[in-house]
N, C-alpha and C positions, 0 to 999 in steps of 0.2 A: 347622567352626571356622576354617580356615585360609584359607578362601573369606571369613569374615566378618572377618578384620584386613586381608585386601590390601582391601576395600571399605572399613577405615576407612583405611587407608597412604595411598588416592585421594582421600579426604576432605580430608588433610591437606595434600597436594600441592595439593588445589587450593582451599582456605583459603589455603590461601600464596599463592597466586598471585592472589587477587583484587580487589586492588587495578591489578594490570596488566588483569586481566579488566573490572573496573571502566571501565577508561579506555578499552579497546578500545569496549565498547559506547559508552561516550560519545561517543565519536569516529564511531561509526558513526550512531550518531542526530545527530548534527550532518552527517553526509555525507548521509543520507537529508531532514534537512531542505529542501537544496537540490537533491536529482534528484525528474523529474518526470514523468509519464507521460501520456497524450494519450487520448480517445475520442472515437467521431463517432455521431451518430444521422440517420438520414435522407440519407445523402449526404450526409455534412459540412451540413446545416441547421444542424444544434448540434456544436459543438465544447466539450469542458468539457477542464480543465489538473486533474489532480489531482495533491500534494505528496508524501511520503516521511512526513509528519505525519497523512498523511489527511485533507487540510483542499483543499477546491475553491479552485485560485488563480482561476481563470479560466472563466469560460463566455459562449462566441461565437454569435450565430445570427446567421442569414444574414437580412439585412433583407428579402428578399421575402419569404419567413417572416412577417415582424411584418406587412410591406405586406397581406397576404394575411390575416390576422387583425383586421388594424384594418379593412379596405376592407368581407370578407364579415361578419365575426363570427358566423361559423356555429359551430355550439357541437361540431359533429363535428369541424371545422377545427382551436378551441382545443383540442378533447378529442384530438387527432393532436399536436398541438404538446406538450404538457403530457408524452404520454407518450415522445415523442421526448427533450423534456430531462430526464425520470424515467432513462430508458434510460440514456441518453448519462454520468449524473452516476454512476449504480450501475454501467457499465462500468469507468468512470473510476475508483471507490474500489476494484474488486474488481484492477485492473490495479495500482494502487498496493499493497493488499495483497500480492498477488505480489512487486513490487518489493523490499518489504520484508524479507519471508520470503526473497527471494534472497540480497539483502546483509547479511543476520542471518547466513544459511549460510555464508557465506564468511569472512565476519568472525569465525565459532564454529571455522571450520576455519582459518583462519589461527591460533588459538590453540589446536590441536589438541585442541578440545574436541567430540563426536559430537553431534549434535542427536537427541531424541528421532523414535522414527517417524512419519510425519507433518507433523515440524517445525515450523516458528515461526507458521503459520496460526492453530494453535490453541488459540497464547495469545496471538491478539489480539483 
């Protein structure tokens, strides 16, 4: 019984408090909008940027790359190319993922809030 009002006591405490909880995340997803994280396929052939939103800023390939697909057009060559920027794009979200899940942590611990086990992965 007494186990079950300190569990509503923290309810309360932290109803109260979420509006500030509120703002922290917002602030957090405005600071992950702008950090960025990087992947390479192939030896830097492809370079992709991915955001804090999850969203591909950027993907670079190395023009001998393209020269080498436009000149052969071998379908092994495109089928090497294709899965090099597959690679490099799903590196690149699963690195931002992390990203995220890290400055979620910190941002839940700055407001001395515990994250479930496993953490923020897995509710995204």
């Amino acid at each position: 019984m007494f186990d079950a009002l300190k569990g509503m006591a923290g309810l309360g405490s932290l109803m109260k408090d979420l509006p500030r909880i509120r703002e922290r995340l917002e602030r957090a997803r405005a600071e992950l909008a702008d950090m960025t994280v990087q992947a390479e396929g192939g030896g830097g052939a492809v370079v992709v940027v991915a955001d804090g939103r999850m969203r591909i800023r950027s993907v670079k390939i190395d023009p001998a790359m393209l020269f080498t697909l436009i000149d052969d057009a071998d379908a092994s060559d495109q089928s090497m190319a294709e899965d090099l920027i597959t690679n490099a794009v799903n590196d690149a979200l699963e690195r931002a993922q992390t990203m995220i899940g890290d400055h979620l942590k910190h941002a839940a611990g700055e407001m001395g809030l515990a994250l479930p086990p496993g953490g923020i992965p897995g509710l995204l």
